[in-house]
C-alpha beads as a LAMMPS data file, in Angstrom:
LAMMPS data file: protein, C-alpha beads

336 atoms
335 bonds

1 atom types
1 bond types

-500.0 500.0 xlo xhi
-500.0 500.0 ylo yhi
-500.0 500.0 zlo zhi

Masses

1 110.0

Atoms # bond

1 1 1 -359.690 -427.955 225.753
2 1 1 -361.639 -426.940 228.393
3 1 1 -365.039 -428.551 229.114
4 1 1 -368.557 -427.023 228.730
5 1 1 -370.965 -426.761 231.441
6 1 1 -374.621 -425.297 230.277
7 1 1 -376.802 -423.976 233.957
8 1 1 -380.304 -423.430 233.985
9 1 1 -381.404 -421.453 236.551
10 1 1 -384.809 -421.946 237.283
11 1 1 -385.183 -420.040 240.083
12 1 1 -385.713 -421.331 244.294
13 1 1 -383.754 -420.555 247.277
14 1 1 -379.955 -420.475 245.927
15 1 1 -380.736 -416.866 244.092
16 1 1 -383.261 -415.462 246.234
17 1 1 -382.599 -411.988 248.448
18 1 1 -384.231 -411.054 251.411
19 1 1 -387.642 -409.016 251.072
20 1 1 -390.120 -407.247 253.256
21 1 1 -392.020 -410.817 252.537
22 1 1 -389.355 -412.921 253.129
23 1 1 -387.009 -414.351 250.941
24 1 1 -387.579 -413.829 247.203
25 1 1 -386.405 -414.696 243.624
26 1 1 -384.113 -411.689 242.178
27 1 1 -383.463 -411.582 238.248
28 1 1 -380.157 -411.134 237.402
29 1 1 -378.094 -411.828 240.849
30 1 1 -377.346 -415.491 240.794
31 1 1 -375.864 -415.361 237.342
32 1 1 -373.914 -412.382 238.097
33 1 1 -372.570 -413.963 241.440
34 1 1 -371.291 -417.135 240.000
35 1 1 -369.628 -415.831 237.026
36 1 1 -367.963 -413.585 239.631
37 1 1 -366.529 -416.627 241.778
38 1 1 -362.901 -416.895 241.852
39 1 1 -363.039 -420.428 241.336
40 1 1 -364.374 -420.377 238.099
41 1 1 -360.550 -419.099 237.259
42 1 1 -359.367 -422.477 237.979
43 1 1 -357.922 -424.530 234.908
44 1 1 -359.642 -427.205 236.605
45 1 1 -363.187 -425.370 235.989
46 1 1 -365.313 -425.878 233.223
47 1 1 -366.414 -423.006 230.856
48 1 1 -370.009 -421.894 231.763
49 1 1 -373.146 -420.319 230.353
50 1 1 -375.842 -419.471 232.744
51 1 1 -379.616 -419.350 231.321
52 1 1 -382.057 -418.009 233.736
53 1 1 -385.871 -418.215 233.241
54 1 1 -388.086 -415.733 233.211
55 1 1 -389.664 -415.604 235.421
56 1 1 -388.025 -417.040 238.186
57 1 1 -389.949 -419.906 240.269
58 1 1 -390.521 -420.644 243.908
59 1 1 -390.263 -424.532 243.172
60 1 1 -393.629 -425.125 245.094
61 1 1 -394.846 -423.481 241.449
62 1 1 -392.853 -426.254 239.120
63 1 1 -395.270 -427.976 236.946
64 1 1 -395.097 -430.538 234.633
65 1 1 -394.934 -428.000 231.786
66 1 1 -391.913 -426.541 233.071
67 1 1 -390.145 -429.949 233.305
68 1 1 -390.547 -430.178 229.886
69 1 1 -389.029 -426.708 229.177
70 1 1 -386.475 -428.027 231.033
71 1 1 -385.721 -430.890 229.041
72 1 1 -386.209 -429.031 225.677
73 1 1 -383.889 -426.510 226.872
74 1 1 -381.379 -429.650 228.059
75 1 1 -382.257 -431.271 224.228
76 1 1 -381.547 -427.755 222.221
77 1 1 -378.008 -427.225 223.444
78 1 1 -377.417 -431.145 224.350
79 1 1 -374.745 -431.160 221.416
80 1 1 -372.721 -427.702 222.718
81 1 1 -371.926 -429.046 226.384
82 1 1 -370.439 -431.542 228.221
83 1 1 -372.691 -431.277 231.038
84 1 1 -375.685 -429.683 232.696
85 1 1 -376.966 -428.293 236.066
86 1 1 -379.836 -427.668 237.015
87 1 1 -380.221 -424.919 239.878
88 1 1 -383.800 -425.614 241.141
89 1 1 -385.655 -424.750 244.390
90 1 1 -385.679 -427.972 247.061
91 1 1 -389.081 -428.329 247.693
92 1 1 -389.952 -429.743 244.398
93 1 1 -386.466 -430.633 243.559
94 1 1 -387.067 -434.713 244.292
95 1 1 -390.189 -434.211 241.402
96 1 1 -388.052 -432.530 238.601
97 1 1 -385.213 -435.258 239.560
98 1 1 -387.889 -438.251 238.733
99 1 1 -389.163 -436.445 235.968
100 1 1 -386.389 -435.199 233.334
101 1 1 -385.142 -439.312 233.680
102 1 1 -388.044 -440.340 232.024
103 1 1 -388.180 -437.029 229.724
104 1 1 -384.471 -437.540 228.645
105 1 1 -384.566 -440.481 226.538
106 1 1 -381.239 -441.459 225.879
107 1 1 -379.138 -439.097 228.094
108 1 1 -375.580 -439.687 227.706
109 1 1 -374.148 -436.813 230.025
110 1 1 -374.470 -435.772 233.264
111 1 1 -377.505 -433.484 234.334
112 1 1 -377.182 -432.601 237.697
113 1 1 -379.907 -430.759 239.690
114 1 1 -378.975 -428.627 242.720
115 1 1 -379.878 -425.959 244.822
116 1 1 -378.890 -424.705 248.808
117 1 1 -381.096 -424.585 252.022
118 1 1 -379.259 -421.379 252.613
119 1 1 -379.045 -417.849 250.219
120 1 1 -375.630 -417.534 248.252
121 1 1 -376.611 -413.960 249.480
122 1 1 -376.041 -414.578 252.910
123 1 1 -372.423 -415.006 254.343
124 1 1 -372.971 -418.497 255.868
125 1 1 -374.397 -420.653 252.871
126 1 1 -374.582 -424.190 251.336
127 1 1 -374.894 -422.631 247.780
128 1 1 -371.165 -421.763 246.905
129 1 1 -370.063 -425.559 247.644
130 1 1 -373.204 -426.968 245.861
131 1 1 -372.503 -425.444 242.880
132 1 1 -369.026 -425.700 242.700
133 1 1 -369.280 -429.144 243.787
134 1 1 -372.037 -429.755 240.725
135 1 1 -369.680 -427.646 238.253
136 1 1 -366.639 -430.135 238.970
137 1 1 -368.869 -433.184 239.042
138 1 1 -370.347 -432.046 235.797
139 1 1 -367.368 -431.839 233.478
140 1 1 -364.812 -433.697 235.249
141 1 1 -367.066 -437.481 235.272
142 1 1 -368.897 -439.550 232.895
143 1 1 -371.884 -440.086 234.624
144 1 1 -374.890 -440.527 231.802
145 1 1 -378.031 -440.075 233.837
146 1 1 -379.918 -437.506 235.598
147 1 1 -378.650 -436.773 239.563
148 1 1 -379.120 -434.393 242.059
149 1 1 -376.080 -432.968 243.843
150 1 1 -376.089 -431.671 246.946
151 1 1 -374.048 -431.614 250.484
152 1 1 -372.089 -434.074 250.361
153 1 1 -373.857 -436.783 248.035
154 1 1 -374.858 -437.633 244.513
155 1 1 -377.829 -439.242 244.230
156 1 1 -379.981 -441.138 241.615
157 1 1 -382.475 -438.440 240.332
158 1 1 -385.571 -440.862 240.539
159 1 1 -384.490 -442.709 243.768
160 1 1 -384.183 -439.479 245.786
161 1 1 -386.457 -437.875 248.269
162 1 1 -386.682 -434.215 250.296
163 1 1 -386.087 -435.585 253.838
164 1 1 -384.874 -432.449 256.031
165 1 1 -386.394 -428.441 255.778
166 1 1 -383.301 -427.461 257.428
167 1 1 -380.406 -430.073 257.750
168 1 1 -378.322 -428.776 254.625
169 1 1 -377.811 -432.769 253.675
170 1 1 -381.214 -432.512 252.665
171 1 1 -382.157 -435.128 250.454
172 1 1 -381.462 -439.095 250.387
173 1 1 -381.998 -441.777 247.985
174 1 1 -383.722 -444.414 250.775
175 1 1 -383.306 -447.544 248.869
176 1 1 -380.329 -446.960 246.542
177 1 1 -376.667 -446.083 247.846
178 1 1 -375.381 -442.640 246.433
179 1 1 -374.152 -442.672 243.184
180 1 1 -371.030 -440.830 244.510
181 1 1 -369.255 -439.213 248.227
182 1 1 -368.694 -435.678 248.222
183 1 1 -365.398 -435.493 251.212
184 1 1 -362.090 -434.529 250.626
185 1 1 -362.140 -436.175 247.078
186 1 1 -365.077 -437.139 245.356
187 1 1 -365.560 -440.590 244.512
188 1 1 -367.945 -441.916 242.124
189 1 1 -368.860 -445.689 242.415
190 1 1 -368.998 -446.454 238.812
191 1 1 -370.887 -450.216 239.679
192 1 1 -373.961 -447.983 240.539
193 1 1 -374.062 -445.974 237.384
194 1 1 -376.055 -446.390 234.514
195 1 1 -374.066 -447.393 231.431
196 1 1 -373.812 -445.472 229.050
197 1 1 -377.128 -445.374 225.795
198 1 1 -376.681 -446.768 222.538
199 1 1 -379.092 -444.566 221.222
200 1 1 -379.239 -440.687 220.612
201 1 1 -381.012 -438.449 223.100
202 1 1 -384.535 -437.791 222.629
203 1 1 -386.702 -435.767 224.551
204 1 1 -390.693 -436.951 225.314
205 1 1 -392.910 -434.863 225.671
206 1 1 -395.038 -434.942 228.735
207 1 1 -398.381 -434.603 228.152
208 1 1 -401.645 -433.167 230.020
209 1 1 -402.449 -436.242 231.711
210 1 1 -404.892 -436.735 234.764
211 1 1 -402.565 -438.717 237.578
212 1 1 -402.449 -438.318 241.504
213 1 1 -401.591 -439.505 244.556
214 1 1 -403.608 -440.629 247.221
215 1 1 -402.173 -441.435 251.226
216 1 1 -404.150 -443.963 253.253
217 1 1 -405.028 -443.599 256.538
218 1 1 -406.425 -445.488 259.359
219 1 1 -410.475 -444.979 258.934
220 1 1 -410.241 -443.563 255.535
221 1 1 -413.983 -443.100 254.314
222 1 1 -414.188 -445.055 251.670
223 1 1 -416.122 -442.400 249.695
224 1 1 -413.158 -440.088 249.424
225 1 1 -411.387 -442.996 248.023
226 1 1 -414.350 -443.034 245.236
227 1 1 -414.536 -439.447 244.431
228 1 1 -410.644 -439.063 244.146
229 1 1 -411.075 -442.008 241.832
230 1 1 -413.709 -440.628 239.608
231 1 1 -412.911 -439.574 235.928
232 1 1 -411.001 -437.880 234.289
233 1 1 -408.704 -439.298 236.414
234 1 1 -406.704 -442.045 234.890
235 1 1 -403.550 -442.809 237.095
236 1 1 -403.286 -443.222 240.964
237 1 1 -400.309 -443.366 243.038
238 1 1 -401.355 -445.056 246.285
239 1 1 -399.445 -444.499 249.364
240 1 1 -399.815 -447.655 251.482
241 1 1 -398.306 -448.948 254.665
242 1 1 -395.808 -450.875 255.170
243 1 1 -395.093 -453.176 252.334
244 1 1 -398.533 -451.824 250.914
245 1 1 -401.317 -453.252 253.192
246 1 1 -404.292 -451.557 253.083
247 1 1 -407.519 -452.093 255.490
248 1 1 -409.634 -455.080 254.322
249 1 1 -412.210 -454.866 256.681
250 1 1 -413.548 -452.226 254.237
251 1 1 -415.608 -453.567 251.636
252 1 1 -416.726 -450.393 250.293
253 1 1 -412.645 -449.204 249.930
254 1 1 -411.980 -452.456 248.287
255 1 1 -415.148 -451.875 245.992
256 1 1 -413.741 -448.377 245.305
257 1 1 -410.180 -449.666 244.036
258 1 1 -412.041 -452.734 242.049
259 1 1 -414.386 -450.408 240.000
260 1 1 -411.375 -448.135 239.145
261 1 1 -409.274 -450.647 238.239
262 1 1 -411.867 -452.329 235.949
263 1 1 -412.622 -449.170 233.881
264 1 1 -409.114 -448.647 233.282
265 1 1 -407.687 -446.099 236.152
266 1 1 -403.880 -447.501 236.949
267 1 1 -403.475 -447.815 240.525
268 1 1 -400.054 -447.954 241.969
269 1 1 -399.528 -449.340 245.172
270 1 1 -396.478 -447.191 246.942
271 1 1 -394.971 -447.430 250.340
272 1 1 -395.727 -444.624 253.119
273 1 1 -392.228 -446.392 254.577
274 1 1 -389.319 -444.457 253.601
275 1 1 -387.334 -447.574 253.226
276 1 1 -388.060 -450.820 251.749
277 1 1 -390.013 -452.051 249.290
278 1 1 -394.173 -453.284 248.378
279 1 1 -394.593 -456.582 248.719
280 1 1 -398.892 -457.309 248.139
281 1 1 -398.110 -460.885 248.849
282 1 1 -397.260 -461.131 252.260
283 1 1 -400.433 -460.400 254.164
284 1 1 -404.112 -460.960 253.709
285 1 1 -404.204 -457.040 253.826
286 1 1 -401.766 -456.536 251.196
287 1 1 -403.355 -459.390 248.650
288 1 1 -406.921 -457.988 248.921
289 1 1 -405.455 -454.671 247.161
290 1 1 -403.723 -456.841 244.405
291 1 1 -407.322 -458.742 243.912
292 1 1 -408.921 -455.051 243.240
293 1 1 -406.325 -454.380 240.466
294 1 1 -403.638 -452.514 242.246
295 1 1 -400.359 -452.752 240.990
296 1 1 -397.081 -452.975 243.057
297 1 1 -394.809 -449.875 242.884
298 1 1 -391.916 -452.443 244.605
299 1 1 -389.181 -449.740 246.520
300 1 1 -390.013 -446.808 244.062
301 1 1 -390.465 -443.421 245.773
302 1 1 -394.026 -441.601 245.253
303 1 1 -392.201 -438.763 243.368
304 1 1 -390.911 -441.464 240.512
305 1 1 -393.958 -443.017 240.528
306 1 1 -395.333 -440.388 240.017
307 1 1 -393.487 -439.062 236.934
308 1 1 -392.888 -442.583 236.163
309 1 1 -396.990 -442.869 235.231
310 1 1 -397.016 -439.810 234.077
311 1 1 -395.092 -440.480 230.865
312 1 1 -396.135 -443.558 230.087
313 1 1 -399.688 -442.461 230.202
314 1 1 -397.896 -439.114 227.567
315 1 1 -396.930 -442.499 225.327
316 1 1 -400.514 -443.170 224.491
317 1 1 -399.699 -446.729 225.767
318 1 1 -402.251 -449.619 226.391
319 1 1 -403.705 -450.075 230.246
320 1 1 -402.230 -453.581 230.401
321 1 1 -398.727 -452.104 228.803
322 1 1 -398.799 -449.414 231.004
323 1 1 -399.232 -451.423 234.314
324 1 1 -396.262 -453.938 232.720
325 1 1 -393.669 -450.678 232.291
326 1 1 -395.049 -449.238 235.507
327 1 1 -393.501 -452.651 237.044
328 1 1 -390.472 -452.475 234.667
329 1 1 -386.979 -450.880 236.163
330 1 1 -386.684 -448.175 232.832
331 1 1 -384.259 -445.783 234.233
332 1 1 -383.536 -447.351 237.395
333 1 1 -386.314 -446.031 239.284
334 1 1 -386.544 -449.495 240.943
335 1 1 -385.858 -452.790 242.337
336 1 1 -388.272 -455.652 241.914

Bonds

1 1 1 2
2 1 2 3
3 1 3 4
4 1 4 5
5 1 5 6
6 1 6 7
7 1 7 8
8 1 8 9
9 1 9 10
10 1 10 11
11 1 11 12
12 1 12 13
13 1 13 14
14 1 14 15
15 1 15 16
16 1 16 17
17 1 17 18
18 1 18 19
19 1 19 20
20 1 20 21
21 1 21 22
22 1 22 23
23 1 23 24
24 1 24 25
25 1 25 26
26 1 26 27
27 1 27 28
28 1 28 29
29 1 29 30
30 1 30 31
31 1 31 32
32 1 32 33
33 1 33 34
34 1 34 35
35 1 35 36
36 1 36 37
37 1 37 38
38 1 38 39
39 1 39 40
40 1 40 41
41 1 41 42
42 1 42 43
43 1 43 44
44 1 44 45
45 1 45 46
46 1 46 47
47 1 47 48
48 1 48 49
49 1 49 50
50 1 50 51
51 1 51 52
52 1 52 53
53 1 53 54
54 1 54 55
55 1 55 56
56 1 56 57
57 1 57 58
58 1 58 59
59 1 59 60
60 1 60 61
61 1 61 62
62 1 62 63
63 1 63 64
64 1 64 65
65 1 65 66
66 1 66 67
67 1 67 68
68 1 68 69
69 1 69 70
70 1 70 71
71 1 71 72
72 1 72 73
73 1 73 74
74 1 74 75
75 1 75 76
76 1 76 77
77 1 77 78
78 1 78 79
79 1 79 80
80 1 80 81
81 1 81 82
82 1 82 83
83 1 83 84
84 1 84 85
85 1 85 86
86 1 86 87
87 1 87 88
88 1 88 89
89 1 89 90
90 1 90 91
91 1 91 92
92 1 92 93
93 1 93 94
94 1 94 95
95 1 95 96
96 1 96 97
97 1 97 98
98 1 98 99
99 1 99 100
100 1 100 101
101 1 101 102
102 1 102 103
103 1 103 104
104 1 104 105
105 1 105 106
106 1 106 107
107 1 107 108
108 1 108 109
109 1 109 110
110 1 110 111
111 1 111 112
112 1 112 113
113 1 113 114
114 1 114 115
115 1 115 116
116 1 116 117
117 1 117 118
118 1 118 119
119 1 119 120
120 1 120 121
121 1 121 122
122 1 122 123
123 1 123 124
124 1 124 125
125 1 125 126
126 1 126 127
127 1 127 128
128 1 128 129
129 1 129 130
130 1 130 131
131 1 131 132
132 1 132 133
133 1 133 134
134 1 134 135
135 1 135 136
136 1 136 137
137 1 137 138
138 1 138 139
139 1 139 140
140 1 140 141
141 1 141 142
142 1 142 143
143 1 143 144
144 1 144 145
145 1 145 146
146 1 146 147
147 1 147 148
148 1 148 149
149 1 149 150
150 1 150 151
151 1 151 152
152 1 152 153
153 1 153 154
154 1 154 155
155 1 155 156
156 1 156 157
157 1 157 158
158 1 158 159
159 1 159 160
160 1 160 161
161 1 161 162
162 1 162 163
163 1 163 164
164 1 164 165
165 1 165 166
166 1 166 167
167 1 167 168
168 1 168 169
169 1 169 170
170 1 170 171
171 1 171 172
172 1 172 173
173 1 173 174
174 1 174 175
175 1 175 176
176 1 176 177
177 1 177 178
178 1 178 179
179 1 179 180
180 1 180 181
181 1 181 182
182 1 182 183
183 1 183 184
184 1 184 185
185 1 185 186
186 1 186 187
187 1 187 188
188 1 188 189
189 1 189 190
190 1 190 191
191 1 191 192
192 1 192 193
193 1 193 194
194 1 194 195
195 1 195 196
196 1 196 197
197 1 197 198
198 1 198 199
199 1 199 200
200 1 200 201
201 1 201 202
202 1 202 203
203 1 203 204
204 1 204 205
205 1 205 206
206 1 206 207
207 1 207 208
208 1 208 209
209 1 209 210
210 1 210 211
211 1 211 212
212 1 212 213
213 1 213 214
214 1 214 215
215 1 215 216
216 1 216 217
217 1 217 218
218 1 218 219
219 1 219 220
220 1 220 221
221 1 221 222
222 1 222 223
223 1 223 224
224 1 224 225
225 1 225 226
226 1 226 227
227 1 227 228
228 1 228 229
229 1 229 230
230 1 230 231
231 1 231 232
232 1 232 233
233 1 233 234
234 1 234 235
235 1 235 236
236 1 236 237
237 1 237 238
238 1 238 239
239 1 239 240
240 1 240 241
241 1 241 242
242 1 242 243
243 1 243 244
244 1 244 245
245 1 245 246
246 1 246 247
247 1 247 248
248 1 248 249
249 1 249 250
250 1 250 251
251 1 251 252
252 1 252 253
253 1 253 254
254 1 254 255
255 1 255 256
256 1 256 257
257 1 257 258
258 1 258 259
259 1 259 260
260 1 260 261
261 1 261 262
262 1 262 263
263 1 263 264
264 1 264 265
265 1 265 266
266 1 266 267
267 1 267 268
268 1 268 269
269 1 269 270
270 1 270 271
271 1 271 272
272 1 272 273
273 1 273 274
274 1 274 275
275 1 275 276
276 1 276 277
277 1 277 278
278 1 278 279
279 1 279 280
280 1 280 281
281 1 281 282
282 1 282 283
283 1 283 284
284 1 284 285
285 1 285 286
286 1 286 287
287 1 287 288
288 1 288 289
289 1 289 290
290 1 290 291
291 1 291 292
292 1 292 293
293 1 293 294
294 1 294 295
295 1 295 296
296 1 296 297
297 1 297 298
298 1 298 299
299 1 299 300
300 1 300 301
301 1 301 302
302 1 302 303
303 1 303 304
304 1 304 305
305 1 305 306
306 1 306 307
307 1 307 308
308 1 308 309
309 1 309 310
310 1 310 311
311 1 311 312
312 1 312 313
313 1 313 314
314 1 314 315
315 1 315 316
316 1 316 317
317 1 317 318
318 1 318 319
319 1 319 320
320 1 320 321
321 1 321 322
322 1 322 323
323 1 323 324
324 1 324 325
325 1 325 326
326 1 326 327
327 1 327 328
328 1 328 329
329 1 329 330
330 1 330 331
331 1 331 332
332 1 332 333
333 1 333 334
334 1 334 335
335 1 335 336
């Protein structure tokens, strides 16, 4: 029996036709090219059902609210598929790839995001391969976690970044090694993969929550470090150099963090580094942030951080819980 492969087309790049504007979203094309490949004739394709939103998004649009119409949509059909891609603009695609981890509690099939740098409209493109690629991929390996699929890599959802407008390898996963090559043959390396749940998928809700990020530079005033931090804001993702220093000859920045972090706002300290990991222990500079409150983010990227607070924050959780989990590897998100 063949397998089932549910796509959600949310819109970005892949489907888009040229416009007097530039390159634009246009209903009904995508779906009508792909069920049109000749591939898709192949015994060794899955069957497929193509749901496109309305209306289509530029991925710079993607909020929260529609990564958890994604995930619904994922939950409400999770028992009629094998698998499930997710065709998704690449600007935001790193966010919705950190997100829908967390989201998909339980996830014990493959949800694949991907996308293309280049129109399937146009005769040169990276779409056809990406989503043929992502098809295969989908119903031919048990891989039970959220990735994202493109070029010649499969990455971690929440480990991977945006790291090239035009290159069409376009994303990376900095401090994990791909899930899987994309060559000749694709090879998964199983030791990298999540096992597989013991429990039933469940989908969380994320919630309006008031979270942000925040990228320190040198002679940051220390009084837009104290308005960002100002209520209702209740999360901060902290982008940091190195492994997280921050200036100390600042006592009004380290005041700042101190009177966040005793009313309650989480403070997460993040690499700017695109490799490596937070370490607040191994300089003066980096221990002054940890005495203010701040939390280490260890070799997470901004985006899962990001998400990561974001649903714990939608679990009505405790400060002190909240800052444990944030420093907890949950869906592999990190290394500490």
């Amino acid at each position: 029996m063949k397998k089932r492969v549910y796509i959600i087309y949310t819109g970005g790049t892949i489907g888009m036709q040229p416009t007097s504007e530039g390159y634009a979203p246009a209903p009904g094309y995508l779906a009508e090219q792909i069920l049109s490949m000749p591939e898709l004739k192949s015994e060794l394709m899955p069957e497929v059902e193509i749901h496109e939103y309305d209306p289509l998004l530029d991925s710079a649009n993607m909020t929260p609210e529609d990564w958890y119409k994604i995930a619904r949509d994922i939950g409400n059909h999770y028992n009629n598929y094998d698998g499930f891609i997710i065709l998704h603009g690449t600007d935001t695609m790193a966010y919705t790839a950190s997100a829908l981890p967390f989201m998909l509690e339980g996830l014990g099939k493959p949800v694949l995001l991907t996308g293309s740098q280049i129109p399937l409209c146009e005769v040169r493109n990276d779409a056809r391969a990406n989503i043929i690629t992502a098809l295969t991929v989908a119903a031919n390996f048990n891989i039970p976690e959220v990735c994202l699929c493109f070029g010649n890599q499969l990455l971690r959802g929440c480990r991977s970044v945006k790291v090239s407008t035009d290159g069409l390898d376009a994303f990376a996963s900095p401090n994990l090694p791909p899930l899987g090559d994309i060559g000749v043959e694709i090879r998964i390396h199983k030791n990298l993969v999540l096992p597989a749940p013991q429990s039933t998928l469940q989908v969380q809700e994320l919630k309006q929550v008031n979270v942000g990020a925040l990228p320190l530079w040198p002679g940051i005033p220390a009084q837009v470090v104290r308005n960002f931090l100002q209520p209702p804001l209740q999360g901060l993702i902290l982008r940091a150099y190195g492994v997280g220093n921050g200036p100390t000859n600042n006592a009004d920045f380290l005041a700042a963090l101190e009177e966040a972090t005793a009313r309650g706002v989480v403070i997460v300290d993040c690499t700017q580094c695109l490799r490596g990991s937070v370490h607040l222990g191994d300089y003066a500079t980096g221990s002054a942030l940890a005495r203010a409150g701040v939390i280490s983010g260890f070799d997470m990227t901004a985006e899962a951080a990001l998400a990561k607070l974001s649903y714990l924050f939608s679990q009505n959780l405790p400060v002190d819980e909240i800052k444990r989990l944030m420093q907890t590897d949950l869906r592999g998100e990190l290394t500490n």
